[in-house]
Backbone bond lengths (Angstrom), bond angles and torsions (degrees), N, CA, C in turn:
res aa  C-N    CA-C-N  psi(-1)  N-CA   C-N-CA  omega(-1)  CA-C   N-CA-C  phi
1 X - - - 1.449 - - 1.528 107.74 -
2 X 1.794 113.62 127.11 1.297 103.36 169.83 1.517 115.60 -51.83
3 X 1.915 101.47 166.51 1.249 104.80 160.53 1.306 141.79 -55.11
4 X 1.387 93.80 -16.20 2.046 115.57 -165.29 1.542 92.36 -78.40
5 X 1.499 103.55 -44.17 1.832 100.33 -172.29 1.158 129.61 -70.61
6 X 1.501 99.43 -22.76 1.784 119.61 177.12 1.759 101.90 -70.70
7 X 1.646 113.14 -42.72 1.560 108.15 -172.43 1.658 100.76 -85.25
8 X 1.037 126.18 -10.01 1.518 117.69 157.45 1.321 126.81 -80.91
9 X 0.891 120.02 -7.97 1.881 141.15 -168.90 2.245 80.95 -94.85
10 X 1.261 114.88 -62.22 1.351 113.95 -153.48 1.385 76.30 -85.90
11 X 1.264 159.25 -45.31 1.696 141.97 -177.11 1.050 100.22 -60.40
12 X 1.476 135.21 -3.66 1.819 122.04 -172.11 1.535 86.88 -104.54
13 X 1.355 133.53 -53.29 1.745 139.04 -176.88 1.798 94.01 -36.47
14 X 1.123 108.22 -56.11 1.812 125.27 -167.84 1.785 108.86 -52.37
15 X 1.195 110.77 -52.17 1.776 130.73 168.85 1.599 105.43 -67.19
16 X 1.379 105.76 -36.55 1.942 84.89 -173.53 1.886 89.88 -83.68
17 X 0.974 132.68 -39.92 1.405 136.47 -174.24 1.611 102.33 -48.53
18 X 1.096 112.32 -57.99 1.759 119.11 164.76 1.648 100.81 -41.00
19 X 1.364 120.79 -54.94 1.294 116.37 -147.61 1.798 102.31 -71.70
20 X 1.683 99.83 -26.17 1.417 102.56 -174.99 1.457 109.87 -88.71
21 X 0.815 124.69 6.74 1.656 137.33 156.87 1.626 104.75 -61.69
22 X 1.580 95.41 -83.16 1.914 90.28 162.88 1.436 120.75 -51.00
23 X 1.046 163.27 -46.34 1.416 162.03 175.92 1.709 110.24 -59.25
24 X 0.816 99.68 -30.15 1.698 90.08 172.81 1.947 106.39 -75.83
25 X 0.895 121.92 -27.42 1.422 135.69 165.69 1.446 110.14 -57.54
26 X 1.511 118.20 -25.77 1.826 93.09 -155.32 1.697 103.25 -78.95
27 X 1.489 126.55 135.89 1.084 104.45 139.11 1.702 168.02 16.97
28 X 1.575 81.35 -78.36 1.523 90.35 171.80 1.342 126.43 -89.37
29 X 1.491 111.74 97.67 1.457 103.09 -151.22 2.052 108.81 -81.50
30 X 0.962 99.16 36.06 1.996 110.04 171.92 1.450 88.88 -116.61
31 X 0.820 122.55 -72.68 1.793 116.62 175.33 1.588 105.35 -42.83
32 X 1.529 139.48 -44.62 1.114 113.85 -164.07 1.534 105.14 -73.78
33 X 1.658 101.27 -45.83 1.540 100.97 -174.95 2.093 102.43 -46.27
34 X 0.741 105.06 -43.38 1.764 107.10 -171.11 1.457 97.21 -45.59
35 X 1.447 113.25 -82.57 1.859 133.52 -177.95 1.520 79.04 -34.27
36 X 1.357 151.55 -105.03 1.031 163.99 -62.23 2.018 92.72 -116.12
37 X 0.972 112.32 -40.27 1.486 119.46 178.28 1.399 106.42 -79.30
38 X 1.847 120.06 -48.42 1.482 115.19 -179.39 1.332 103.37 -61.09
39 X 0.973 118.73 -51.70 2.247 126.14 -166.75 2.240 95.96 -54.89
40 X 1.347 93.59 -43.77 1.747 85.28 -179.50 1.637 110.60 -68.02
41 X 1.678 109.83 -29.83 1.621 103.38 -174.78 1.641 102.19 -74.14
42 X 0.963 112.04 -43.05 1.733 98.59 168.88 1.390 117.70 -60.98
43 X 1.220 115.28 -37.28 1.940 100.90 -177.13 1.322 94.62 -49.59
44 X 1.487 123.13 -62.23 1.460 136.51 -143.57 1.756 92.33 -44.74
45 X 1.828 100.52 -63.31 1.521 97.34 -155.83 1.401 108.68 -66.83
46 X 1.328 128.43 -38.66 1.372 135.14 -168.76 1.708 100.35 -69.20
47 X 1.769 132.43 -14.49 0.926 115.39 174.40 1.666 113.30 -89.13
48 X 1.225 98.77 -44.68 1.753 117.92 161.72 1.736 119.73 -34.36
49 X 1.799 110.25 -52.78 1.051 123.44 169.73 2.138 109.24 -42.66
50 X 1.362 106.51 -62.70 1.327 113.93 -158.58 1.689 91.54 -72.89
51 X 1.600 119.52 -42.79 1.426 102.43 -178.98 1.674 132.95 -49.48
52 X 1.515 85.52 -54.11 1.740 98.61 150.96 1.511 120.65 -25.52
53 X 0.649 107.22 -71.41 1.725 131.23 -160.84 1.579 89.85 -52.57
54 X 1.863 106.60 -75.91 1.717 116.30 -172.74 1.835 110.16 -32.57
55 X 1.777 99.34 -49.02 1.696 93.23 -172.21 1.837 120.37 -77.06
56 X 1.422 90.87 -21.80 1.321 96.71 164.13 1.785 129.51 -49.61
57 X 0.982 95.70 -55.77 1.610 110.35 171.52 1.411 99.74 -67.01
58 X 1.410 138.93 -62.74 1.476 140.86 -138.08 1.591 78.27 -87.37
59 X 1.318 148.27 -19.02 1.348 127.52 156.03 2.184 102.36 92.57
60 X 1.488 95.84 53.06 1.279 100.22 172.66 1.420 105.84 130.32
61 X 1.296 109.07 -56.07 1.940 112.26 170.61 1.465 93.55 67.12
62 X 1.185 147.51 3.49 2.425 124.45 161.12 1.593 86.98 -20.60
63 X 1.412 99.29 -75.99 1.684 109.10 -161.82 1.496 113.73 -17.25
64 X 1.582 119.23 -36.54 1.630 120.58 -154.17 1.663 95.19 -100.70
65 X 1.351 101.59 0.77 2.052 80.17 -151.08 1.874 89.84 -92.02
C-alpha cells in the first residue's frame, strides 16, 4: 500500500476520533451505544489495515508487534 493510502487510512482514524467527541454527547443513549460501537469497528479495521500494510513491506514486522 502506498504511503498516501496509509496517511489517509490514519486521516480517516483522526475524523472518526473527532466524530467520537460528538457521539459521546448524543442524548440518545441506544443510538450512542450504536455510533459508538460502529466508529470503534472502523478504528479497529482502518488501524489493522495500515498495520498490515507497515509489516508487509518491513518484511515480517516481530519488531512492530
Amino acid at each position: 500500500m502506498p504511503m498516501k493510502a496509509q496517511m489517509d487510512q490514519l486521516q480517516r482514524v483522526v475524523s472518526l476520533c473527532v466524530a467520537l467527541e460528538w457521539a459521546t454527547g448524543c442524548p440518545d443513549l441506544a443510538g450512542r451505544d450504536a455510533v459508538l460501537k460502529l466508529m470503534g469497528e472502523e478504528v479497529s479495521t482502518t488501524i489493522q489495515g495500515v498495520i498490515y500494510s507497515a509489516e508487509s513491506k518491513g518484511g515480517g514486522g516481530a519488531e512492530m508487534a
